[in-house]
Every structure is written in C-alpha cells, then in structure tokens.
N, C-alpha and C positions, 0 to 999 in steps of 0.2 A: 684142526684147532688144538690136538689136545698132544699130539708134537709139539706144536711150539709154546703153547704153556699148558700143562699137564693138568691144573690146580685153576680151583676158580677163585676167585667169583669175575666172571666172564660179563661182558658189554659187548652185545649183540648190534648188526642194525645192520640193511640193504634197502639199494634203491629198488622200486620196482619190484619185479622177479627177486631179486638178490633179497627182499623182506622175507617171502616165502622159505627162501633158503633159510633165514640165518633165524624164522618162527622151527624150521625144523630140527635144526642145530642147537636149538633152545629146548624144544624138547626132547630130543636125544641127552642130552647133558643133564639136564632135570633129572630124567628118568636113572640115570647110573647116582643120583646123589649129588653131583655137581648145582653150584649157588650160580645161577644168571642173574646179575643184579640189576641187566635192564637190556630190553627188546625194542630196539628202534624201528620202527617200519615209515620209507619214506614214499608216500605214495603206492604205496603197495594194496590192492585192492583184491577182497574174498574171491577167489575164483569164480564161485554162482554171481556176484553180485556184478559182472563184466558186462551183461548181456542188457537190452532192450526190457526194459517191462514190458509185459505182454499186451499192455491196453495203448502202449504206443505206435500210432498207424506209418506203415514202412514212409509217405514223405514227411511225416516230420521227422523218424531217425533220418531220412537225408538232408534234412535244411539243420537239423543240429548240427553235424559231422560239419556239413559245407560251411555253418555258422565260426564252428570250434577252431577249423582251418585256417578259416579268414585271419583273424583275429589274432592266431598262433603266426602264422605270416608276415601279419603287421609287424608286430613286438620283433619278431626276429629281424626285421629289416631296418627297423630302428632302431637295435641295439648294433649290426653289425655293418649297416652302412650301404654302398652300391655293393661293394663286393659279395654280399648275402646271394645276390641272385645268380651269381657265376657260381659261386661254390654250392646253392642248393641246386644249380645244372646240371653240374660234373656227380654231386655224390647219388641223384638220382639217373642219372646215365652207368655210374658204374652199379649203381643198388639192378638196375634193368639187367643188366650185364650179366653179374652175379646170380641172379634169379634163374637165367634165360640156360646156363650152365650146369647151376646147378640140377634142374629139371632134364638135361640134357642126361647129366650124369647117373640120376636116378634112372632115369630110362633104359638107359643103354646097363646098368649094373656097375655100372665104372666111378662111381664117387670113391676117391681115394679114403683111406683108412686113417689116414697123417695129415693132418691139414697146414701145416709148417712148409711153408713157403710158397701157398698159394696166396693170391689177392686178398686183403685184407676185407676188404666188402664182403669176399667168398665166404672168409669165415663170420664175418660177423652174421650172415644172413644164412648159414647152416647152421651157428648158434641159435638166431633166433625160431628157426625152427623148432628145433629141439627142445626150447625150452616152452615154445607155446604146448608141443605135446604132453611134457611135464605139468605143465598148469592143467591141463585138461582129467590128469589120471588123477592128480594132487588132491586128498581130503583132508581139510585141517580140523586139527582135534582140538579141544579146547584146552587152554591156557591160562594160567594162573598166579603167572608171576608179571611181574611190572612193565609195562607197555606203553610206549611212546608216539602214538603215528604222527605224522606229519604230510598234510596235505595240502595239495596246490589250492590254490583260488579259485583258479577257472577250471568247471570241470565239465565234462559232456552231459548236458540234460538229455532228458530221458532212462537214465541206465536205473537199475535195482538198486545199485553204491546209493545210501544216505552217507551224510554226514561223517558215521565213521567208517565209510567205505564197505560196510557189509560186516564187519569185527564184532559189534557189539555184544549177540550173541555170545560167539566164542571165548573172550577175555574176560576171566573170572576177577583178577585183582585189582590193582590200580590197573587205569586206562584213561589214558589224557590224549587229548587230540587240539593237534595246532597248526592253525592254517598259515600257510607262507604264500605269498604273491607269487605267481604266474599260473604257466598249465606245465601237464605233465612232464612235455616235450623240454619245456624250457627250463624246469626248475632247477638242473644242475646246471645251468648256465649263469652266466653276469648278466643282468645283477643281482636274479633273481638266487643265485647260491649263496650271494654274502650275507645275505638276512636267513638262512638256512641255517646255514652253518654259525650265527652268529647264538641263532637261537639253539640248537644243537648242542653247541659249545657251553653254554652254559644251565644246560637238563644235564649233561655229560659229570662239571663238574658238581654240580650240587649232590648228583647221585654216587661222586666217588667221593665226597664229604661225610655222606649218611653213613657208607656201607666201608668205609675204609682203600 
C-alpha cells in the first residue's frame, strides 16, 4: 500500500476475508502515524463469532444451513436464469476436481510452489484454504478509527454474529453498520451489488468531503 502512495490519509475496505486484511493494514498504518480515514468492512465477520452458539442443537444448525441454501439457490436462479443450473454443474464438478488434487498433492508432497498456470478452481481452492488457516490464528485488536461495515440481509441463524457481526466490542470510534439485501454468497452480485455499491459510493464521498 505504501508503494503506491506512501502518505495518507488512506480508505480502507474488503469483502469478506479481504475486511480482515485491510482492519490489519489499518492498523499497521495507524501504528507508524499514518491517518486511515475510513475502514470498510463488507460482510466481514469476528473470527470467534463464525461458529454455532453453544446452546444451538446440531439439527437445527442443519435445517438452518439447509434453510440458508435453499433460499441462496432460489435468488441465484432467478437472477441468472436456466443457465444458473449448468454453470453451478460445471463449477462444482471442477470445485470436486480441484479439491480431489489438491489433497492428492498434499499427500504425495508434490503441490507445486508456483501456482501460475495451473486450473483456476486449483487456485482459487488452495487460496481458500489458506486463508481459512489465517482466520483461524487471526486475533483482532481493537480499533479506533472510523468503521463502516456493511452486512447482508439474510444471514445464517443460529451463529454467535449479532448485528454487528461480533465488532462491537472491538471498535472503539465511530462505527456504523448498514444492511444491504441478499446473503453472503450473493452480495457481490446483480442486483444485489448495485445497492452496495451505491450505498458505498456515497459513505466514500462524504468521508473524502469531511477529511479532504
């Protein structure tokens, strides 16, 4: 980040995982003096707050998941049409593929070093490993400058995530939270991105009005 502009005042924000990253990159830059004039977290939820409450019994986390599914399903098939069901064929035939490989690879000692130019699923599914690992070791510290999250609609019942997805605690300064239509899955998608990003768009500019 600080190759390509050296000098703050910096605007943060990632989806998902990418929130985690760019709260960390927020305080990394804090900490040397550097101004972050605003942390967007989009759907990005507390590491601890991911899991089951403890008082919820294993079939209702199954009829939630299978509830969440359905539902994510629908939406997606009626925004994308017949062809939804071919393409969600093919990317979980190659998501299989990739898995079945990968695991191959771990085994045998042989997962390459380079991932450039293997199947794109490959990588995307030894990224996502990697990065649930990272979640797993991740402690987040608390925070104190201006905080944005933005969270889906539909979200998995049952989990420890309130409201502001497990943050509350940790964000010491401003902290605002705004819900946008869909679930996780979908929220970077049409249509559900346009109201994202429209809202986005303008927390964006008002905050480079305040701060220059």
């Amino acid at each position: 980040l600080r190759s390509f502009q050296p000098e703050g005042p910096y605007f943060l924000g990632g989806f998902c995982f990418g929130g985690l990253l760019a709260l960390e990159a927020a305080q990394q830059l804090t900490a040397v003096g550097q101004k972050v004039t605003m942390l967007v977290l989009i759907q990005t939820t507390h590491p601890d707050a991911l899991r089951f409450k403890p008082t919820v019994p294993f079939l209702h986390r199954w009829w939630y998941q299978m509830i969440k599914r359905i539902d994510l399903e629908r939406e997606n098939r009626s925004q994308a049409g017949k062809a939804y069901l071919w393409e969600r064929y093919r990317r979980a035939w190659d998501m299989a593929r990739a898995r079945v490989a990968i695991a191959l690879d771990n085994t045998t000692g042989k997962r390459p070093a380079d991932l450039s130019g293997l199947p794109t699923m490959y990588i995307f599914e030894a990224l996502r490993i990697e990065h649930g690992k990272a979640v797993k070791k991740y402690v987040p510290r608390p925070y104190s400058g201006d905080v944005v999250l933005f969270r889906a609609s539909k979200q998995l019942s049952g989990l420890i995530a309130d409201e502001y997805l497990g943050w509350k605690p940790f964000f010491n300064g401003p902290f605002e939270v705004r819900e946008t239509p869909g679930h996780q899955q979908n929220l970077m998608l049409e249509p559900n991105v346009r109201g994202l990003a429209s809202a986005l768009a303008g927390r964006l500019k008002a905050a480079q009005q305040r701060y220059g």
